[in-house]
N, C-alpha and C positions, 0 to 999 in steps of 0.2 A: 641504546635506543635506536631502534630501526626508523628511519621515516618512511612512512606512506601517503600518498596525495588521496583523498578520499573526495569523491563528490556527488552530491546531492540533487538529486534534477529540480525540487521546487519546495520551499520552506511551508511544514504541513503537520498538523495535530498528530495524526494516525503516526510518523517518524517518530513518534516522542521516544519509544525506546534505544533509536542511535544518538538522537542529543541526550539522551543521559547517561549512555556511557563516555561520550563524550564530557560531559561537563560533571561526571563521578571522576574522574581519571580513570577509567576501568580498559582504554584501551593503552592508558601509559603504563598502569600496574604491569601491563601484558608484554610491556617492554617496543612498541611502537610509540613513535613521534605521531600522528596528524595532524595533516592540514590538510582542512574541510575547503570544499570550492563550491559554489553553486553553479550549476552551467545553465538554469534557468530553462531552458529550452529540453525535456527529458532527450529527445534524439540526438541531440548530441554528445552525448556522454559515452557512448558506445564511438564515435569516432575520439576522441579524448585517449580513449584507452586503447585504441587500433593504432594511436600516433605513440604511445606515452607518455601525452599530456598529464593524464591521471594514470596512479597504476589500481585503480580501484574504486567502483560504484555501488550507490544502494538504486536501486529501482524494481519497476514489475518485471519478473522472469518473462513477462510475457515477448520480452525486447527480445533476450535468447531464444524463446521458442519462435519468434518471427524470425529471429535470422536463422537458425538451424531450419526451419522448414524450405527458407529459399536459399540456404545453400548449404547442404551437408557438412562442409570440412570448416562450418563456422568457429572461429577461435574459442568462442563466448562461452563461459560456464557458468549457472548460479551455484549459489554455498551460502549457508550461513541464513536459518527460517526465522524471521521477523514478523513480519505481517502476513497471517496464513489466515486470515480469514476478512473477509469482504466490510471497508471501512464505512460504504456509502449507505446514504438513510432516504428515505423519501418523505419529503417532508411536506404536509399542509394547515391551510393557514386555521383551522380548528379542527380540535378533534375528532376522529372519526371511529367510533366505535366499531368493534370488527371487521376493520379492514383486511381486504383479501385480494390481492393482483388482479382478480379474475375483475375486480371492482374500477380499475385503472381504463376501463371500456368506456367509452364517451366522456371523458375528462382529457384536458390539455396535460400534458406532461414535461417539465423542462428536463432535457437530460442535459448529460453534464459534456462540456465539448472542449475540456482542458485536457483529457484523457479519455483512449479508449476504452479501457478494459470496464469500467461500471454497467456500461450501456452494452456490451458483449453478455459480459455475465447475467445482464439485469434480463437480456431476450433467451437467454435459456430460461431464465424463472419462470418468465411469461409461458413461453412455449409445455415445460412440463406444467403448468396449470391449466393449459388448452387456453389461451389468446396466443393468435396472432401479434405480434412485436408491430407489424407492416400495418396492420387495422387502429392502431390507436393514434391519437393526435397528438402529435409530439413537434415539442418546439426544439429546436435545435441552435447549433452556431454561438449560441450565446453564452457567457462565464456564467457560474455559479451565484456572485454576485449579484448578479442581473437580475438573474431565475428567482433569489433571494428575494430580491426589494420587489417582482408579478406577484411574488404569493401572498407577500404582504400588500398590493393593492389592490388584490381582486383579481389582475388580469391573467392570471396562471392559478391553476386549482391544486398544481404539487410540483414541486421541483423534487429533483434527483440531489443530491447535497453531502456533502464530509463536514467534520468540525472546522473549528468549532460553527460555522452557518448554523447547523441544529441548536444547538445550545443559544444563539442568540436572537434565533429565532422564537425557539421555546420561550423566553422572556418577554416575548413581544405581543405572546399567546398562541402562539402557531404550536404545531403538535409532528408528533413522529410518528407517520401510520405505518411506517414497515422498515425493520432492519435487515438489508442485505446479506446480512452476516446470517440470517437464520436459516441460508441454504445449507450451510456447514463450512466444512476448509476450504479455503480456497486462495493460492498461491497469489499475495500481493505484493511484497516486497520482501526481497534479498539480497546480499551483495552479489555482484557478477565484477566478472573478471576476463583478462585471455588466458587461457592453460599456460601460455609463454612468461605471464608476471608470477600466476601463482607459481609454477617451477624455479623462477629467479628470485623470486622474494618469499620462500614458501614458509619459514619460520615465522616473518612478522603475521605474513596472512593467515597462519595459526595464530599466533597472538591475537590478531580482530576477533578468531571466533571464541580464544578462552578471553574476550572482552564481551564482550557478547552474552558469554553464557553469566558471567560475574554479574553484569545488568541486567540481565531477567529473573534470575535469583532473587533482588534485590527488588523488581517493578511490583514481583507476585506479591511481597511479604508488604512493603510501603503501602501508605494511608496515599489515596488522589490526591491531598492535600503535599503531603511529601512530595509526588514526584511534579507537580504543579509548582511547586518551588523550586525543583532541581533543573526543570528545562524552562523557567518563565523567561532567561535571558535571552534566549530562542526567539522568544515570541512579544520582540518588545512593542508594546501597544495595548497587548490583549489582555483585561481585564482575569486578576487570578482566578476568581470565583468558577471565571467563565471555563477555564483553561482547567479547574480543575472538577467541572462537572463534564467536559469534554472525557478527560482521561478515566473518567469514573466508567461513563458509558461506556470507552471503547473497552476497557479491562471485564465491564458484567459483560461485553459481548463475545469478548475470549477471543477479540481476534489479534492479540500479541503471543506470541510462542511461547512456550514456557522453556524448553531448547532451541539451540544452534543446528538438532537435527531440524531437516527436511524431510516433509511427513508426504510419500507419492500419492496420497491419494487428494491432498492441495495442489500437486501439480496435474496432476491428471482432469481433475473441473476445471482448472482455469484453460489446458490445453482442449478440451469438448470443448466450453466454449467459442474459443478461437474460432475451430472448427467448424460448429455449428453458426456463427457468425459469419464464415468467408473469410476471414482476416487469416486464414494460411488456409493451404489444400492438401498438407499432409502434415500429420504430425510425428516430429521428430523422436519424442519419448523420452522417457526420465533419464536414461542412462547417458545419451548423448549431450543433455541440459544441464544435468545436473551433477557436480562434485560432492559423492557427499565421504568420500575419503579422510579430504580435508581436514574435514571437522571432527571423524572418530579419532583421527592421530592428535586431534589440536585438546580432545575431552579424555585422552587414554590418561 
């Protein structure tokens, strides 16, 4: 058993499929040790692994493609497609039939200010449906939480939202007027790494991705209910029902990979994106982001 330090930037529905291989043993079958760390703060993680605090993270590529944009000879590679399609929901407090972005014009909007990348992605959507991002009333600054409990009192007409929020919102009778996921792939989570750990540790980190690929196998074929019980220790608090109508939705909305490959046309929307947001001014491109070597020799 190889050990590897693996860590998580912040404990989240959309992960479910690395706590289950985690709590399958799918990445000890693969012949690696882990231990999981949470650094809480996602930017930190990428220093973690500049130090060898950790020799290995899950997060948005978006971190690689920021640092490869401002500095070409960046260490950072992602490897290993997880979350390729967009987790966030917008959510309001009743139903709205035929909801369409174009409709998000004169309503308050909470977006989400624990991460960038929803609110990036979310002003492309706008933008190819012709709104302005700039033109609508948007609250900002504030957690998801927050946004959570305006919609539920009137004083916000939709928040920006991941699970389970939706789901417990939905209970409350709130509704889900739009899934982000319906633009198509779009690069959310994967592991990254320095090329320096993967070259010194390159069997185990083969190992993560035939662990990997062992748990999607396994996420496609399992009942919500099954995999609601295999990561509930994850989520201690959170009512099963809730956790496992969460994982329901994100599984109909197909944004878990069914492989370990990395599909470029997920990386390339989330890099537009960026782009079209300001959040880099060149973009660096799949080949220098992404390892996907790795994972042919780790699936040969």
């Amino acid at each position: 058993m190889t050990p590897i330090t693996l860590q998580e930037p912040f404990r989240a529905v959309f992960y479910t499929p690395f706590y289950a291989a985690l709590a399958r043993g799918d990445f000890a079958a693969a012949g690696v040790e882990v231990k999981l760390i949470t650094v809480g703060e996602p930017d930190r993680a990428v220093a973690n692994l500049l130090s060898g605090a950790a020799d290995l993270a899950w997060s948005g590529p978006m971190r690689v493609i920021r640092d490869h944009a401002a500095n070409p000879g960046s260490p950072l590679v992602s490897f290993g497609a997880v979350v390729m399609g967009d987790p966030f929901l917008l959510v309001g407090r009743a139903a709205r039939s035929g909801f369409a972005l174009r409709d998000l014009a004169g309503l308050s909007l909470g977006v989400v200010s624990e991460v960038p990348t929803p609110w990036w992605c979310l002003q492309r959507d706008l933008r190819r449906a012709g709104v302005d991002p700039a033109a609508l009333r948007t609250v900002t600054g504030r957690g998801m939480a927050e946004n959570a409990a305006a919609v539920m009192a009137g004083a916000l007409d939709v928040a920006q939202l991941f699970e389970p929020f939706a789901s417990q919102l939905e209970a409350q009778g709130a509704a889900v007027w739009h899934a982000q996921a319906a633009r198509g792939p779009t690069s959310y989570t994967a592991f990254y790494a320095t090329r320096g750990a993967l070259a010194a540790k390159r069997e185990a980190m083969r190992g993560m991705v035939r662990g990997l690929a062992a748990m999607q196998r396994w996420l496609h074929a399992a009942t919500p209910e099954q995999v609601a019980e295999t990561v509930a220790p994850f989520f201690d608090g959170l009512d099963r029902a809730t956790l496992a109508r969460a994982v329901a939705r994100y599984r109909d909305l197909g944004i878990w990979s069914r492989t370990p490959r990395f599909p470029r046309d997920a990386f390339e929307d989330l890099q537009a994106a960026m782009l079209d947001a300001g959040a880099i001014t060149r973009a660096p491109g799949f080949e220098a982001c992404v390892d996907a070597a790795i994972v042919e020799e780790a699936l040969a």
